[in-house]
Structure formats: structure tokens, C-alpha cells
C-alpha positions in Angstrom: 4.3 9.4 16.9 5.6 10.1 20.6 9.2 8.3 20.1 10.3 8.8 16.5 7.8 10.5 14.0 9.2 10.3 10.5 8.7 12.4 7.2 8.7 9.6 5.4 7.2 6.7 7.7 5.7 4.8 4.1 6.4 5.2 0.7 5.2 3.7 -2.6 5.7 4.6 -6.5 2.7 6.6 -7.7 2.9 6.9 -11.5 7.0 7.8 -12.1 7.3 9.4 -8.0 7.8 8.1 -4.9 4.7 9.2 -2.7 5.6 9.7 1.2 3.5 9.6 4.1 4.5 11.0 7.4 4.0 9.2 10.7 1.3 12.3 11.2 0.0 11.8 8.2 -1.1 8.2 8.9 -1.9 8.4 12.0 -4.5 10.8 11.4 -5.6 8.6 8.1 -5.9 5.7 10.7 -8.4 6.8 13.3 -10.2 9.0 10.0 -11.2 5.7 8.6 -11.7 4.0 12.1 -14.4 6.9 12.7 -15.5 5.8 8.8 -16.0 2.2 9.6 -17.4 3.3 13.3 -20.3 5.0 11.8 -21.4 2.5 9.1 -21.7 -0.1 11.7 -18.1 -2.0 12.4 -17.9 -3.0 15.9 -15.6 -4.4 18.0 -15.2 -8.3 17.2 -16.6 -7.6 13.3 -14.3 -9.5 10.6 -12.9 -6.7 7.5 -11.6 -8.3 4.7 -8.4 -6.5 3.0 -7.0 -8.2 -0.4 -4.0 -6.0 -2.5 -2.2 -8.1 -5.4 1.1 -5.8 -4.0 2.0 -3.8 -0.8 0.3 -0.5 -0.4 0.4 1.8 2.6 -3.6 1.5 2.5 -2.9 -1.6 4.1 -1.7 -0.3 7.2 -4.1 2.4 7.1 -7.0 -0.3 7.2 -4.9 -2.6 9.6 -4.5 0.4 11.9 -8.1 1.3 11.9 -9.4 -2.0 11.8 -7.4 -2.9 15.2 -7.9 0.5 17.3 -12.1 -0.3 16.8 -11.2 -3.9 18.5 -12.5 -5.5 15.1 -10.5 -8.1 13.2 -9.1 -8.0 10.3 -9.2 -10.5 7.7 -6.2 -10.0 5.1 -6.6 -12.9 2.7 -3.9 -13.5 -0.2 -4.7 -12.2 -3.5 -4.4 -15.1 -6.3 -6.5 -17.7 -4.6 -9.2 -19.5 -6.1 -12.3 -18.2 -5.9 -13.4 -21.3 -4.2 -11.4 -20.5 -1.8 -12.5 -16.8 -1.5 -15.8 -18.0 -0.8 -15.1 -20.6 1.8 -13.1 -17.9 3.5 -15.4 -14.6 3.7 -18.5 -17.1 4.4 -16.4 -18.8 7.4 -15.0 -15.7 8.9 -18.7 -14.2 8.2 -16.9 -10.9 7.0 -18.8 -7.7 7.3 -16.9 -5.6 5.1 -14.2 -5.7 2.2 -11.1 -3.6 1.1 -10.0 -4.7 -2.5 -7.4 -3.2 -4.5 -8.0 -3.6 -8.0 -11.4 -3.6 -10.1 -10.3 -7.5 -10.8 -10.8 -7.7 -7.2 -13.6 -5.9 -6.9 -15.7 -8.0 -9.8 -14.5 -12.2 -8.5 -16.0 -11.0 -5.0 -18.7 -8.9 -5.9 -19.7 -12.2 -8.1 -20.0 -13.7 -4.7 -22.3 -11.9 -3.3 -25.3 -13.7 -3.5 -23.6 -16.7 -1.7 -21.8 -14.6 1.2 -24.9 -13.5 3.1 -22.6 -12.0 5.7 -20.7 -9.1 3.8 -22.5 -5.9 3.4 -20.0 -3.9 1.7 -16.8 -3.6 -0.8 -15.0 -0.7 -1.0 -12.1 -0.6 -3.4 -8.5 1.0 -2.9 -8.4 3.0 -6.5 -11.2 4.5 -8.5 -13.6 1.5 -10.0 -16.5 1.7 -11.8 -19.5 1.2 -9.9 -17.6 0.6 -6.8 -17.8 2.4 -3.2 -14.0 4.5 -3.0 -12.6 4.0 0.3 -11.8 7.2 0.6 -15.8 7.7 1.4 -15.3 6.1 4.5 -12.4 8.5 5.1 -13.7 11.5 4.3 -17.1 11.0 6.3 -14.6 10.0 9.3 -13.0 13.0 8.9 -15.8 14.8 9.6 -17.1 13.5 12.0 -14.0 14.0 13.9 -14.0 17.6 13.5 -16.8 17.3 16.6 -14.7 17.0 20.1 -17.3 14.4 21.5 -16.4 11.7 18.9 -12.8 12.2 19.3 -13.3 11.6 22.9 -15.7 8.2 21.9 -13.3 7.2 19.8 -10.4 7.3 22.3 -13.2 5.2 24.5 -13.3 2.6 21.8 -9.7 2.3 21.9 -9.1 2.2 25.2 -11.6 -0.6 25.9 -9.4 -2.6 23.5 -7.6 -5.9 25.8 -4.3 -7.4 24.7 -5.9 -10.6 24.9 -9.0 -9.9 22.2 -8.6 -10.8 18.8 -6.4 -8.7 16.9 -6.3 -10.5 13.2 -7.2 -13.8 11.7 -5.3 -15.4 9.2 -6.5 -18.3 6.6 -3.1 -20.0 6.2 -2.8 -21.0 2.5 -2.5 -25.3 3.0 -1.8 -27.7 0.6 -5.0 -30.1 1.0 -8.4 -29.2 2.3 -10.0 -26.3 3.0 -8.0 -23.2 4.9 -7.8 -22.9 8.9 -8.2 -19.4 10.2 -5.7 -19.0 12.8 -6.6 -16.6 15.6 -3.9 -14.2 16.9 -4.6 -11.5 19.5 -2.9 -7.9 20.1 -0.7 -9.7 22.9 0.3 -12.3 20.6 1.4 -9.7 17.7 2.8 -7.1 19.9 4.8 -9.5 21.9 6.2 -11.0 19.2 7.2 -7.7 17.7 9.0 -6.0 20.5 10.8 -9.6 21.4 12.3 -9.4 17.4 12.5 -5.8 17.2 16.1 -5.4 19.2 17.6 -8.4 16.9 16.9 -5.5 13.6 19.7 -2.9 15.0 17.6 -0.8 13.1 16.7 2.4 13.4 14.6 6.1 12.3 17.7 6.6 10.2 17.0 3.4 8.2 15.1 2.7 5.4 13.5 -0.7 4.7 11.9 -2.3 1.3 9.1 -4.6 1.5 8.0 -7.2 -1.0 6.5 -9.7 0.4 3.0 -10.0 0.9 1.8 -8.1 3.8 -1.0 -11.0 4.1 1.1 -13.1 5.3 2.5 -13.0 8.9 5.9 -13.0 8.2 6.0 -9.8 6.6 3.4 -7.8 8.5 5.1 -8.5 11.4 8.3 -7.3 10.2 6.7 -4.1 9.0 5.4 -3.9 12.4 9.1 -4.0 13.9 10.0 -1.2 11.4 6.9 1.1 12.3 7.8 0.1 16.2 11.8 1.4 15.7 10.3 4.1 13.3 12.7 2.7 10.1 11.0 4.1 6.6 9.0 1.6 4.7 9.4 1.3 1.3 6.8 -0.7 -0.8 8.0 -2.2 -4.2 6.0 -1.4 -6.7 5.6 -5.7 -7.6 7.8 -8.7 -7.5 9.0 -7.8 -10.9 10.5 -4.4 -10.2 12.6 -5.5 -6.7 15.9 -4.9 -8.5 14.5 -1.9 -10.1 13.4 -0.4 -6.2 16.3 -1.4 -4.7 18.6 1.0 -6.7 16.2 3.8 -6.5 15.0 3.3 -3.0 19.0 2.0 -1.4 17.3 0.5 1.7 19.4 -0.8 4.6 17.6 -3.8 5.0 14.5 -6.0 3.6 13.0 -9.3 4.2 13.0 -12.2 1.5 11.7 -15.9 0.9 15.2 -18.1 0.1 13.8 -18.6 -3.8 13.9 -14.1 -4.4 17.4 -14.9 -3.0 18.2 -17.7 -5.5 16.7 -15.8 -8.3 19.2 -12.7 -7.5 21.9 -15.2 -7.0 21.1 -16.7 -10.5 21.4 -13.4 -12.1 24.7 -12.4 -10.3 26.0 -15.5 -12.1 24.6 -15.3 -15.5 26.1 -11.5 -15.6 29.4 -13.1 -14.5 29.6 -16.0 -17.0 29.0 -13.2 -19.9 32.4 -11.9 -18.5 35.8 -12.5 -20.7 39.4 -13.2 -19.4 40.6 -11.7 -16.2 37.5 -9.9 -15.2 35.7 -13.7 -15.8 38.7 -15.3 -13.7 38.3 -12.6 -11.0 34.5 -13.3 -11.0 35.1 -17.0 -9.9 37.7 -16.5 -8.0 35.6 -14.6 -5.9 32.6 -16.6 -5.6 34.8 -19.6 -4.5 36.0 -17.6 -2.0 32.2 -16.0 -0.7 31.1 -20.0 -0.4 33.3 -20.9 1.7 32.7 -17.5 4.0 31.8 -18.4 7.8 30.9 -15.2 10.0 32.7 -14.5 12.5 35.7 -17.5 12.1 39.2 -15.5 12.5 41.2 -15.8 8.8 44.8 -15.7 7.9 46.3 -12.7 6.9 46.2 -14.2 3.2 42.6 -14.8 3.6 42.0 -11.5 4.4 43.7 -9.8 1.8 42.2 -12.2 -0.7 38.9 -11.2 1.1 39.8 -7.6 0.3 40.8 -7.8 -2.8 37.4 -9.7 -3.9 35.5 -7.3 -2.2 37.0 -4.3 -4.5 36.8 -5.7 -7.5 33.5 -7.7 -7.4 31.3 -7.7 -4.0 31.1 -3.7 -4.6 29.6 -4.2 -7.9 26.8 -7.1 -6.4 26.0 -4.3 -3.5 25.3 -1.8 -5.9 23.2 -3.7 -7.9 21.4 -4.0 -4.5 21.3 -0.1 -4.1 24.8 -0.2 -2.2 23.6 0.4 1.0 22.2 -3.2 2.2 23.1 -4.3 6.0 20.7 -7.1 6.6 18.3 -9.3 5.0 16.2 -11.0 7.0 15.4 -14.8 5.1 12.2 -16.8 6.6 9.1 -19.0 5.0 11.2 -22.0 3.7 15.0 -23.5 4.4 17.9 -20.8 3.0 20.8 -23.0 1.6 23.7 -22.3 3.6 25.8 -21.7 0.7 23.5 -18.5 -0.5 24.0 -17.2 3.8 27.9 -17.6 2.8 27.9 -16.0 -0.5 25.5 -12.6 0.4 27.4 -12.7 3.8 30.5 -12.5 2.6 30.1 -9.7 -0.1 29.1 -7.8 3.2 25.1 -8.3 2.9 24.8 -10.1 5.6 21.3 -13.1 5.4 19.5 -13.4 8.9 17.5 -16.2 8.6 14.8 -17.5 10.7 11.9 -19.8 11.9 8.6 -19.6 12.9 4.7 -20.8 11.4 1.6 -18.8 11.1 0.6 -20.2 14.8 3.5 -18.2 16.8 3.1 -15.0 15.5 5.4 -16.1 13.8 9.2 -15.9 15.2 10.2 -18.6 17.0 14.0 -18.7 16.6 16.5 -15.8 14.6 20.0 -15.1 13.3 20.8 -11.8 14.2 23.8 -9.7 14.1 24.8 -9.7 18.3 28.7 -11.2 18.2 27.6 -15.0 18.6 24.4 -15.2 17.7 24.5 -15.8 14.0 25.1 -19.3 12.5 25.0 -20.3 8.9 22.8 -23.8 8.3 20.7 -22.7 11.3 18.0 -21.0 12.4 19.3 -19.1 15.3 18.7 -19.1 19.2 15.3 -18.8 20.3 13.5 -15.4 20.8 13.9 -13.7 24.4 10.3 -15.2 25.8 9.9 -17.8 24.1 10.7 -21.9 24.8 11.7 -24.8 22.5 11.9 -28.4 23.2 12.4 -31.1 21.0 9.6 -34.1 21.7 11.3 -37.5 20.8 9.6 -38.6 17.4 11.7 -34.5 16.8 9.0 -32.5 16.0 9.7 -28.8 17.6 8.0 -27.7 20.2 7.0 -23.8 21.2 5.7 -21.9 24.2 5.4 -18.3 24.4 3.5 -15.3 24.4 3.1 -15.7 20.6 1.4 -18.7 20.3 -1.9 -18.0 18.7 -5.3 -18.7 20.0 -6.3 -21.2 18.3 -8.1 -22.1 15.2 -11.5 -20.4 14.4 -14.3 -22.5 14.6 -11.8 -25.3 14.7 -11.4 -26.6 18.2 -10.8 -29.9 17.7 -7.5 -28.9 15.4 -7.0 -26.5 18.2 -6.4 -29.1 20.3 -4.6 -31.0 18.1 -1.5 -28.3 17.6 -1.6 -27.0 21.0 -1.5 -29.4 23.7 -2.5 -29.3 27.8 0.4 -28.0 29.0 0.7 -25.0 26.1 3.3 -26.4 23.9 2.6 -25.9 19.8 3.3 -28.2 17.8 4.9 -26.8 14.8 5.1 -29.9 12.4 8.8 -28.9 12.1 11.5 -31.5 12.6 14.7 -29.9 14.1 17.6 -30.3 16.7 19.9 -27.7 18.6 23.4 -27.1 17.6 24.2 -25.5 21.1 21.9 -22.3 21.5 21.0 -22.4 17.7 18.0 -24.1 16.1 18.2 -26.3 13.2 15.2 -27.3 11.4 15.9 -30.8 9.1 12.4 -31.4 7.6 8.4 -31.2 8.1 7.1 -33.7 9.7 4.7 -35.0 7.2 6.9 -34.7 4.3 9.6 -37.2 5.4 8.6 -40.6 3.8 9.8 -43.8 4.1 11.6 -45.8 1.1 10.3 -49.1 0.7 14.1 -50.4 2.4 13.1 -48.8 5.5 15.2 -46.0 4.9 13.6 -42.4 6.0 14.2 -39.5 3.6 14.3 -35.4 4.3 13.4 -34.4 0.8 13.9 -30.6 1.6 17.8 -31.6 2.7 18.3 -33.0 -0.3 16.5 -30.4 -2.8 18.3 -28.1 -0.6 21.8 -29.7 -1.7 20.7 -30.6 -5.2 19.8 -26.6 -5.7 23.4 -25.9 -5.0 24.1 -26.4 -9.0 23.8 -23.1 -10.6 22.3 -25.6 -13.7 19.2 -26.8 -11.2 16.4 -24.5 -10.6 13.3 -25.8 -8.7 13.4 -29.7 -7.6 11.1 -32.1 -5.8 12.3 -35.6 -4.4 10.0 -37.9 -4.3 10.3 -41.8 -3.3 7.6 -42.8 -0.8 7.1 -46.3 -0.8 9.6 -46.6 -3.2 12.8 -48.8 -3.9 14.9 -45.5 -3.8 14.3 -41.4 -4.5 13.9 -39.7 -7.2 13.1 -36.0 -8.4 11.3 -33.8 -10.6 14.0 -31.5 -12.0 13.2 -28.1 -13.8 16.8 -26.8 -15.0 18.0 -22.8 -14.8 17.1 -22.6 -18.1 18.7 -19.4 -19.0 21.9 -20.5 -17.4 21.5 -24.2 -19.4 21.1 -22.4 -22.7 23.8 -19.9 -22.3 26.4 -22.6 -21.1 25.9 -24.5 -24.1 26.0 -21.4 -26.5 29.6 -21.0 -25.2 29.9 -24.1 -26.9 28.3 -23.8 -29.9 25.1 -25.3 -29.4 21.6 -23.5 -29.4 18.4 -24.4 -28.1 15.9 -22.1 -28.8 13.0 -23.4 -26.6 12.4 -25.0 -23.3 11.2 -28.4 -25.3 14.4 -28.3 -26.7 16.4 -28.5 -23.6 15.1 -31.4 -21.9 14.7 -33.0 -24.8 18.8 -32.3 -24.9 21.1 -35.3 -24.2 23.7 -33.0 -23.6 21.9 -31.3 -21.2 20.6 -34.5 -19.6 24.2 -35.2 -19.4 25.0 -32.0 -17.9 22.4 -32.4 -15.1 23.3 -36.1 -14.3 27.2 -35.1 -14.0 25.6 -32.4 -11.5 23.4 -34.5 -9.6 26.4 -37.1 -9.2 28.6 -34.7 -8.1 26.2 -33.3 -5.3 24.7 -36.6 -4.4 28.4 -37.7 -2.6 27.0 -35.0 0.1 24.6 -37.4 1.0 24.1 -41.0 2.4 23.9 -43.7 -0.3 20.2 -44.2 0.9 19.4 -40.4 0.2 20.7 -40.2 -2.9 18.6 -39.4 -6.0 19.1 -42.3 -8.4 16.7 -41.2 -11.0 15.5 -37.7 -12.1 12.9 -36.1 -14.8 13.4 -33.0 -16.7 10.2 -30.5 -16.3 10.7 -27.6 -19.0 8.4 -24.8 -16.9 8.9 -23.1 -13.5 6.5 -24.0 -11.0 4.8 -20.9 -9.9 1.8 -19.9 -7.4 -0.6 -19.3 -10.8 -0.3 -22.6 -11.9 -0.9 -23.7 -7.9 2.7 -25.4 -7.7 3.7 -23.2 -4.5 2.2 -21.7 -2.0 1.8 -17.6 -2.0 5.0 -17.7 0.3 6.7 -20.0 -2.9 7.2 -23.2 -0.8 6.5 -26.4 -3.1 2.9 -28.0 -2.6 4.0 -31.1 -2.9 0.6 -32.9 -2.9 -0.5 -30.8 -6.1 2.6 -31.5 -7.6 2.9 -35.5 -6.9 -0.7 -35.9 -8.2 0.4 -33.3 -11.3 3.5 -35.1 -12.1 2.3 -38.6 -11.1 3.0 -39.9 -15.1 6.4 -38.9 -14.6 7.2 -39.6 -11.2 5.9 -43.2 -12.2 8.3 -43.2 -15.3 11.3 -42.9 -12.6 10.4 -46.4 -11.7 8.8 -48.3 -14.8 12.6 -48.8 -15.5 14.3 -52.1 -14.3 17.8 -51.2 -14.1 19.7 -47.5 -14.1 22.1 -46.7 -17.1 23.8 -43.6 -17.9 27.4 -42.3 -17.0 26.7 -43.4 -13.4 25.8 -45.7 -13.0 23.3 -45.2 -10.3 22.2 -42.6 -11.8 19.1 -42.2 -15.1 17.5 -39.7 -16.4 14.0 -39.5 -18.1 12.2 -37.6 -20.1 8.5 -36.9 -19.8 6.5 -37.0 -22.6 6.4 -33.4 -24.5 3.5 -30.5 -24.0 3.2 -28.8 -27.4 0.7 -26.6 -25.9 3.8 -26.1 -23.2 6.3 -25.4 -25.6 4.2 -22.9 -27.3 4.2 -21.0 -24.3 7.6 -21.2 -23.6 9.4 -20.6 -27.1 8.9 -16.9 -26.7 10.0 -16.5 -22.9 13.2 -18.0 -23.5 
């Protein structure tokens, strides 16, 4: 409010308008419902609960106040089981709730009788039979209209230390019930202004978020944006992005690499509908984009090639984009290099980055400062922060970020954070000179049964470089040699074939497609010459449906949990290896098909 107070500080669609809220505006909304939660009993150290399905500025408002009473709040992700719910509010011992639907508001008002700790749910929009939270608002408001409870407010504010905690965060997991990591106002502050100069953004800016605010990653990037005073945006859902881009022409946003291959996908399928020249422009253009590198001097041809790409096709992918983009900031899972190349080149630019729940979480970035950018990595460390590489490689951090610890949970505390302060991230990686490169978790590498160690996410990574291959889990452990779980771009796989004369009219009918198993194999063979002869995938399935967080295939930041999906898929994974010998066009190479799901097909038929 003192450094750069904006007209529009948020934004998010109400009905067929963007609704604005000035810096002003939220402040006083902020220590309104702080007052609120003051006088219906929230203290300092007191867990509140906040769960939205998408990003609303509520959430800050609730975050703000929350914070500024030295209570903690809980944001806990939206499509979890309610299992999980319950584990959650009964081992945080939550006082209060925010929810933001009546859907909400019903799974954990069921819970009730078996969360002795949580007194009250109040709900973001109107819901039958549910407290508004504008009740808490409006009684904060006046309240404050009385000079002595500004004044105790700005007590309670003051007594707040950097080192209390600030927020605790159930990270999602793949086995086993969630861990609440701890982080204080130091940790979340510090990380913040050590990222914020890498943004280059600015009050002039606007910024659209997506992802969920739940999650570390993308409240602390909203907290850089609030801290430089850019505009913030919220999408109305994950379905509309394309939609809010255009409308909103934001400067800059922060993605997970699968939004990014999603975009990419459709940026292809609108250029293989093209016809002669504008078709042979289109690819002439993206061969050129993936073989981009930033900042590498070109030849006078390559420039003008460059230029001429740009005109005719690069202008047309930024203004699907809302024209305007200068950064996109890429975190949660590994960015194939060639997307970095392709975005890069058509002059929006992909920052990626690194860091877990546990620091914050930046621990390395890409950022635009001549020489600190380098496609493939994750950047140099953060100013503050300290990696070192132990010898089995697992990355190791030290900084003001790292959280403080696990609650309830000292024993894992002292398993990821050792005497002398380092975390241990779980992360295999290396340096490339100043830049970090991460190669693999640590517990997903397995070993063949040759001896040979595999980096599955190096090789999905590769694999995912076909345009035909959508989602993809190697698999292998124990085993004579790796396979995968393939689930093809269907809508690119149907539409190459209709160019040919051939129509498959469900998803059933596509994998059960020996062209299109041929299609895949000649893909896989052609990307597995990247790799060692160990690493390669020698046998593959066909999976005709997307794994998605509902069907609790990934993770809520869309990273594959590859536990669930190895016991899911354990009848096919086993078919890659009932077979004694390999047969197909390459030899080193089979394909299988898993048995068919009517019930799977049903579902399908109509989607594609």
C-alpha cells in the first residue's frame, strides 16, 4: 500500500465481468476479517482451514488475516479424499474452515462428528444453511469503527516474530498418510524477496494465475507479484486458461510442464489442419523454434530465417496467448527442453525452476539476467541459498527457506533435515557450471535386474518428445529391461490417420489399431537412439484414457503417482514381460495391448 498501491491489485470473472479489487480495498478486507476471526475466538497459533476448487481473491483475503493474527493457516487441496480430509483437519486440530462451494461445505460438514477440534465452517458464496464469511467481515468491520481495537489489532500484529508459524502445508504424497510441513513468516518472506528481483516485473504488469493457490509454488509466486505490486489475474478454472489469456493479455504467468504440453499439442493440431504453403511454413517454423538456444549468437541467415518465422507464425501462437506474454515461469515436475526452445523462441520466453514443499519452495531459477538462463536446467541457485551435491547425488539445501519441520513428525524431521541444516530434497542432480540440473528422484530410480540403474523421468521426458505420445510411465524394476505404459495424443493419433483415410471413432479403437501400434513403435524407436541401449524401452502398452488427479493417477500439481499407477496397471505392466522374445519392426521393440474396458470405452466414445 506504501510502495505501489494498484487499482486493480486482484481480479477474477464474476458472472460475464472482470471484478477488481484495489490494493486499498483488500487491505482494509484483510484486517476486517482479522478483527472477524479476533472476536469469535482465533488466536495466535490457531490452525484455519481454507479449501477453493479455483483461485479466488478470498484466498488472499483469509491468508492475509489469518497471518497478521499470528494464526496458521491450513490451505488443503480441493479434490482429496475425504479420508484424507479427515486425517488432515483432525491432525492439524483446525479451529475454523473457509470452503468455497456448497460441495465443500456438505463432505466436511459430514465430518463433523469425527473432527472434535473444528468449531466452525463458513463458506465463500451463499449456501444453504451455511455461516457467509462475509459475517465475520462485516462484524469486523464494526468493530473497527472503535479507535481502541484498531490500536489492539495493530498490537496483535506487531507481536507477530518472523520465526512463528506462518502456514502449514499437508503435501499431497503418494503412499501413506500426508506430512504437514511447517513454514514460518521468515521462511515465506525470505524466499519471496530472494525470487522476486529474478520476475523483472513490475506495477505496470499484469499476471494470470491458475494454479492452485494451495500449493506452495503458486502462493509464493502470487506473493512476489503482490510484493512488486504486478495485477493478479485469477482464471476463472483450468478449462478457460486459453479463454483468460486473450481477455486478460497478462505479461507473465506460472505453469506445471503438462499445461505447457497441452498448449503445445494444440498449437500443433491447429497447424496440421493447415494446407500447402501456410502447412510448409508451419513446420518450417517449428524445426526452427526446437533447435532455438537463448542467448547463442546466429548467422545472419539464421536470423533472417528467425524473422521470417516469427511474422508469419510465432505472432499468431503469441496472440493466441493474449499477445503480450514475456515470461512463464515452469516449476512442480521436469520441462522438456525442447518445449523451453519452442515457447522461447516464438519470444515467450519458459523460466523454469526447482524447489519442494520443504524450502519454501525455490531453491534454484532460470531467469532473464544475460547468463543466467539455460535450457535443460534448472538455473543457478537463489541469492541466500546453498546447494551441494552428497555423493550417492541427492541435492542438498540450506537457506533461510528451509521449513521448520514436520508437524507432529519429528522423527521425519530429522530424517530430511540433518545436524548441520542441510535438506534433503530426494532430488538427484548435478551442476552444469552455476546451473542446476535435476536427473531424477531418488526413490524412483530402480535397478534392472542386469544391474543397470534407470531415470524413468529422463526417459518419459524424451519419449514425450513425439507429438503422437501423451502421458508415459517407465517401468522395469527388477526387471530384465524397461518398459512403459503409453497413453497416445489421441486427438493428434486420430487426426493423422484421417489424413489418410482411416477413422477411428473411439479411444478402444485406437489402441486396438495396428497401425497405430505401428505408428507409436516407429516413434519410440526413433527416440530411444537418444538413449543408452540399457535405457531403452523395449516393450510398451497402449492405455486408451488420460490419467488425471480424479482418477488419483497424479498428484494435484499433475506429477505421475507412480505407486497408484504400478499397482493400477500391474496386469499390464506384467503383460510387457510374460513374452519370451520381442517381435515387431524392431526388433527390440513390442508392443501389447491390454485387455479392453467396455465400461472405458463407453466413457470415451463421446469425448473423442
Amino acid at each position: 500500500m506504501e510502495r505501489c498501491p494498484q487499482p486493480e491489485a486482484f481480479a477474477q470473472k464474476v458472472g460475464c465481468t472482470w471484478q477488481v479489487y484495489s490494493t486499498a480495498l483488500v487491505l482494509k478486507s484483510v484486517n476486517e476479517l482479522a478483527w472477524g476471526l479476533h472476536l469469535c475466538g482465533v488466536r495466535a497459533g490457531d490452525r484455519v482451514a481454507n479449501v477453493t476448487e479455483n483461485n479466488r481473491v478470498e484466498w488472499n483475503i483469509i491468508d492475509g488475516a489469518v497471518t497478521s493474527l499470528g494464526a496458521i493457516h491450513l490451505p488443503i487441496y480441493p479434490n482429496i479424499s475425504i479420508q484424507d480430509y479427515e486425517f488432515i483437519l483432525n491432525d492439524s486440530g483446525a479451529r475454523v474452515a473457509f470452503v468455497s462451494s456448497e460441495r465443500l461445505f456438505r463432505m466436511i460438514s459430514s465430518l463433523l462428528p469425527r473432527v472434535k477440534g473444528l468449531q466452525a465452517i463458513y463458506t465463500y458464496g451463499r449456501v444453504a444453511g451455511a455461516i457467509h464469511w462475509l459475517k465475520l467481515q462485516s462484524a469486523g468491520q464494526e468493530g473497527l469503527r472503535e479507535p481502541s481495537n484498531k490500536t489492539a489489532l495493530d498490537e496483535i500484529k506487531n507481536k507477530v516474530a518472523p520465526e512463528q508459524c506462518a502456514t502449514l502445508i499437508y503435501t499431497s504424497g503418494t503412499t501413506g498418510n500426508p506430512k504437514g510441513v511447517m513454514l514460518s513468516h521468515a521462511n515465506l518472506l525470505s524466499n519471496c524477496m530472494a525470487c522476486a528481483p529474478l520476475f523483472q516485473s513490475g506495477p505496470h504488469e499484469r499476471a494470470l494465475s491458475f494454479l492452485p493457490l494451495c500449493h506452495i509454488y503458486e502462493r509464493t509466486v502470487v506473493n512476489i507479484y503482490v510484493y512488486l505490486g504486478t495485477s493478479v489475474f485469477y482464471a476463472q478454472s483450468l478449462e478457460t486458461i486459453g479463454e483468460d489469456l486473450r481477455a486478460v493479455r497478462p505479461q507473465i504467468f506460472s505453469t506445471v510442464p503438462r499445461l505447457l504440453e497441452k498448449i503445445y499439442e494444440r498449437i500443433i493440431d491447429r497447424g496440421s489442419r493447415l494446407r500447402g504453403l501456410k502447412r510448409a511454413l508451419f513446420w518450417r517454423a517449428l524445426g526452427i523454434a526446437s533447435r532455438f538456444e537463448p542467448d547463442r549468437p546466429m548467422h545472419w541467415l539464421s536470423r533472417l530465417e528467425f524473422a521470417a518465422a516469427d511474422f508469419l507464425v510465432f505472432s499468431q501462437w503469441r496472440a493466441a496467448l493474449g499477445g503480450r506474454i514475456r515470461a512463464i515461469v515452469s516449476g512442480s515436475a521436469t520441462l522438456q527442453p525442447r518445449l523451453a526452445r519452442i515457447f522461447s523462441a516464438a519470444r515467450m520466453p519458459v523460466y523454469e525452476g526447482y524447489g519442494p514443499t520443504e524450502a519454501s519452495p525455490v531453491i534454484a531459477a532460470n531467469h532473464g539476467a544475460n547468463g543466467h538462463r539455460k535450457i535443460g536446467t534448472v538455473g543457478p541457485v537463489i541469492p541466500g541459498g546453498f546447494v551441494k551435491i552428497a555423493e550417492d547425488g541427492e541435492i542438498l539445501y540450506r537457506g533461510p527457506n528451509v521449513m521448520m519441520g514436520y508437524y507432529h513428525r519429528p522423527e521425519l524431521t530429522a530424517e530430511a533435515i540433518d545436524a548441520e541444516g542441510w535438506l534433503h530434497t530426494g532430488d538427484v542432480g548435478e551442476f552444469d557450471g552455476i546451473f542446476l540440473k535435476i536427473t531424477d528422484r531418488k526413490k524412483e530410480i530402480f535397478k534392472t535386474s542386469g544391474g543397470k540403474y534407470i531415470a524413468p523421468q529422463q526417459v518419459e521426458n524424451i519419449m514425450k518428445e513425439s507429438r503422437y505420445i501423451s502421458q508415459i510411465l517407465v517401468v522395469g524394476e527388477n526387471r530384465k529391461f524397461p518398459g512403459a505404459l503409453i497413453v497416445p495424443a489421441l486427438s493428434q493419433v486420430i487426426k493423422y490417420f484421417e489424413g489418410r483415410g482411416v477413422y477411428l471413432h473411439s479411444n478402444a479403437e485406437v489402441i486396438a489399431s495396428d497401425s497405430v501400434k505401428a505408428l507409436i513403435e516407429s516413434e519410440v524407436h526413433r527416440l530411444n537412439r537418444r538413449l543408452g541401449h540399457f535405457a531403452q524401452v523395449k516393450r510398451f502398452a497402449l492405455l486408451g484414457q488420460d490419467w488425471s488427479i480424479a482418477g488419483g493417477d497424479l498428484t494435484p500439481t499433475l506429477k505421475l503417482k507412480r505407486k497408484q499407477l504400478l499397482k493400477k496397471y500391474a496386469k499390464e505392466i506384467e503383460s510387457l514381460y510374460s513374452v519370451e522374445k520381442p517381435t515387431g519392426t524392431d526388433a527390440e521393440i513390442q508392443r501389447v495391448t491390454p485387455s479392453p474396458d467396455p465400461a472405458s470405452d463407453a466413457r470415451e466414445k463421446n469425448r473423442v
